[in-house]
MIRO-846410 format. One record per residue (C-alpha): residue number from 1; x, y, z. Coordinates in steps of 0.02 Angstrom, whole numbers. Layout:
<recs>
REC     n       c1       c2       c3
REC   NUM        X        Y        Z
...
</recs>
This chain:
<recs>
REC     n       c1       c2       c3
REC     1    -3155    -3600     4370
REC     2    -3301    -3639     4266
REC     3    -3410    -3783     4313
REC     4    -3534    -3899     4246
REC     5    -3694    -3925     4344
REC     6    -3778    -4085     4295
REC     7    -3894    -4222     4385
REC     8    -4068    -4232     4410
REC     9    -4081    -4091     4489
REC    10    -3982    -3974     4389
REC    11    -4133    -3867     4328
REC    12    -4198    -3830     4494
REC    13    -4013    -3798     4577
REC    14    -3993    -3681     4434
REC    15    -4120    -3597     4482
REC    16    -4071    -3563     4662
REC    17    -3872    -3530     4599
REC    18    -3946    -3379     4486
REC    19    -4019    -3298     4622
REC    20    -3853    -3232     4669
REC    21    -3816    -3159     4487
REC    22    -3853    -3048     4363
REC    23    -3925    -3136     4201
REC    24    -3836    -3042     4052
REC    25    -3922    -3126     3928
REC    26    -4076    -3258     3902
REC    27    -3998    -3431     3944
REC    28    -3934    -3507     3788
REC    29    -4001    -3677     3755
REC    30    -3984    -3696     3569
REC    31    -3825    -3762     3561
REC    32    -3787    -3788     3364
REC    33    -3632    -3683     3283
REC    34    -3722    -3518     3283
REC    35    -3797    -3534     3476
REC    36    -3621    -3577     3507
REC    37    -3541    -3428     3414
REC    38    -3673    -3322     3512
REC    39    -3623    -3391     3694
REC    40    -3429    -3365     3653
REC    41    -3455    -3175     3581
REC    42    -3568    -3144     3737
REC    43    -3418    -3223     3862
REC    44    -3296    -3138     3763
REC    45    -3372    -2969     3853
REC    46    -3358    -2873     4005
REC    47    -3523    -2806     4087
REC    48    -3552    -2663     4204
REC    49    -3662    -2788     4318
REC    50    -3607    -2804     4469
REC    51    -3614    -3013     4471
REC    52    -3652    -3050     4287
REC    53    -3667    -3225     4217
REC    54    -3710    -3314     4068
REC    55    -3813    -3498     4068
REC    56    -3792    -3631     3912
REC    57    -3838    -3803     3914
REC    58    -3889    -3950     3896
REC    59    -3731    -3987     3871
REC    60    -3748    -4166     3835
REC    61    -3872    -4131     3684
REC    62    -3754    -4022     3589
REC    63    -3652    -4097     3448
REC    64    -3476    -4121     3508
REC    65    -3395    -4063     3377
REC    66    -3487    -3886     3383
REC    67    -3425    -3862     3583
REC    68    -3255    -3868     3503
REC    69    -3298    -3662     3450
REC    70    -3312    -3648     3636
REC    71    -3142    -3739     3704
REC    72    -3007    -3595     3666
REC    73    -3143    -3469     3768
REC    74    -3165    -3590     3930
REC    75    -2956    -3586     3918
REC    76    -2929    -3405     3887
REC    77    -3069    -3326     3969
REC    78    -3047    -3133     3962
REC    79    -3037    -3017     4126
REC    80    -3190    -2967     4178
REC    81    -3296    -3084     4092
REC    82    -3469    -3157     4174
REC    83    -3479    -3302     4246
REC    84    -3515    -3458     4159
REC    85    -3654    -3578     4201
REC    86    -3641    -3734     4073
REC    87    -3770    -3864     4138
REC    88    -3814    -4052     4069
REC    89    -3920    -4175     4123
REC    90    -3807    -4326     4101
REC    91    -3625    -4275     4124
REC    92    -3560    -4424     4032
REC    93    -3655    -4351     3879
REC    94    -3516    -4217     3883
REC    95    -3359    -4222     3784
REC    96    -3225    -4265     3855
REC    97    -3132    -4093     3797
REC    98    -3250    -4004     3879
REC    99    -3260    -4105     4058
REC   100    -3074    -4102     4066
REC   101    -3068    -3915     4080
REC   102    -3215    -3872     4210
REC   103    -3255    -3938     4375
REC   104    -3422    -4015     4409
REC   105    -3566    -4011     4525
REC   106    -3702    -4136     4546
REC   107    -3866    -4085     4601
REC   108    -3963    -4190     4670
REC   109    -4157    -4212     4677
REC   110    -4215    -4305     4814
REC   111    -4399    -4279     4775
REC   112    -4446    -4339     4626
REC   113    -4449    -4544     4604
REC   114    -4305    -4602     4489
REC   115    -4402    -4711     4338
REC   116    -4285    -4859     4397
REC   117    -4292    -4840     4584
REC   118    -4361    -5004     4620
REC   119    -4213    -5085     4524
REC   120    -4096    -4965     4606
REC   121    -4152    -5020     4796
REC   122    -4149    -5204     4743
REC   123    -3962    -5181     4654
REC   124    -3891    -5093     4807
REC   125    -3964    -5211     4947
REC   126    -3882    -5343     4855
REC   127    -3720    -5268     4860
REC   128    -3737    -5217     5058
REC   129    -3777    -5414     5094
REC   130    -3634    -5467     4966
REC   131    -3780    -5566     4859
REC   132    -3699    -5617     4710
REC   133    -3839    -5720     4625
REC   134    -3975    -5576     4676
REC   135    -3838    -5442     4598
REC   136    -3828    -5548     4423
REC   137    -4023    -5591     4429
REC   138    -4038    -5397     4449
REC   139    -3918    -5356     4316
REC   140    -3992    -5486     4183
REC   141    -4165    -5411     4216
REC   142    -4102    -5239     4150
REC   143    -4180    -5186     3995
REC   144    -4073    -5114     3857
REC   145    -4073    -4924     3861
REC   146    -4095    -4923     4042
REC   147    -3922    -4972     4101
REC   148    -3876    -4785     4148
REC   149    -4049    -4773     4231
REC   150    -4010    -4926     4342
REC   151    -3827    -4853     4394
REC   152    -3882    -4668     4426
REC   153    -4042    -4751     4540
REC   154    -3900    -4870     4623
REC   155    -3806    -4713     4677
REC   156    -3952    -4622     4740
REC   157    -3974    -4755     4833
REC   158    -3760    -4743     4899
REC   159    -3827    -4552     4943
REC   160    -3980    -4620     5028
REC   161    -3912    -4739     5132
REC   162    -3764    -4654     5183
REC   163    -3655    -4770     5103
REC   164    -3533    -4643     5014
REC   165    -3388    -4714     5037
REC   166    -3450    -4841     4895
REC   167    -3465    -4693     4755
REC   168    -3289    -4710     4723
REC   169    -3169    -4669     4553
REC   170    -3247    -4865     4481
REC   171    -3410    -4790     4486
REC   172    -3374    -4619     4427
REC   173    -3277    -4697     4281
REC   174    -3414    -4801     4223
REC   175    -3552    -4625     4233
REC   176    -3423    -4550     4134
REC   177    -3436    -4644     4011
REC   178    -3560    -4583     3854
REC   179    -3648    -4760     3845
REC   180    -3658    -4892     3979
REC   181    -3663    -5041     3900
REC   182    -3758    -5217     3996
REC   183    -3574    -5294     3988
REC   184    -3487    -5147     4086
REC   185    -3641    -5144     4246
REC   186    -3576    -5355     4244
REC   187    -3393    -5301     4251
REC   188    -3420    -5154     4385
REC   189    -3539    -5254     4495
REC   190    -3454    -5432     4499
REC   191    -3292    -5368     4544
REC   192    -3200    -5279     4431
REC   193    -3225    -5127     4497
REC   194    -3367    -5103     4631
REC   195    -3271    -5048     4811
REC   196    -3339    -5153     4960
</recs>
């Protein structure tokens, strides 16, 4: 099965994941038609490495109509062919077509400060102590743009915390989707959807 790495982490997860393969070609990262046509020819190979693998992404930056060219291959894949690495730093940014048809793993990167953190700790506490008015202060404070920040910070803080059990198929609905609008984090987080 092919997967899809993505998260904040993905570049630095790739680059422990490759250790185990043999590169058969320069990752691809131009994704337009013709980096596209270059990744299927190159899967559409067998290799005399013992482990080979190709690498394309981001994903999520690549028009979706041009990952189309690259649908029948992920279907059909020939015997013998490398592995396939497809990465993206927001999984939501990938279509659909694509996602249905791979598995996923999320790497994530526990070093680094997340740009929304603070709003993140702040979001989750409220939910843990079942704060309504601190949850819609919280949400109203979100600036546009940033509403995808604010939910991928929120489930760092699940990971965090320990609190898995509330990453559940509401959430992973909602970072599926390609834009997370102010209306949907209201929705989600007042009831509609959050698990408690």
């Amino acid at each position: 099965m092919i997967f899809i790495h993505h998260g904040r982490g993905v570049e630095g997860g790739l680059g422990e994941l490759l250790e185990e393969y043999d590169l058969v070609h320069p990752p691809i990262t131009d994704l337009k038609v013709e980096g596209v046509r270059e990744l299927v020819g190159l899967y559409s190979q067998s290799y005399p490495q013992r482990n080979p693998c190709l690498v394309a992404g981001p994903l999520d930056e690549a028009d979706p109509s041009t990952l189309d060219i690259l649908l029948k291959r992920i279907e059909e894949p020939i015997k013998n062919a490398p592995t396939l690495i497809l990465w993206a730093r927001d999984l939501g940014g990938v279509p659909s077509t694509i996602r249905s048809r791979c598995g996923e793993k999320f790497h994530y990167a526990p070093h680094s400060v997340h740009p929304n953190k603070a709003q993140g700790d702040a979001l989750f506490r409220s939910i843990i102590e079942d704060d309504l008015l601190g949850v819609i202060t919280l949400l109203r404070g979100v600036e546009n743009g940033q509403e995808r920040g604010v939910l991928e910070a929120y489930v760092e803080n699940l990971i965090e915390g320990g609190r898995e059990d509330l990453y559940g198929e509401g959430l992973k609905g909602l970072l599926d989707q390609v834009r997370i609008s102010k209306s949907s984090l209201f929705g989600y987080f007042l009831g509609l959807g959050v698990e408690r």
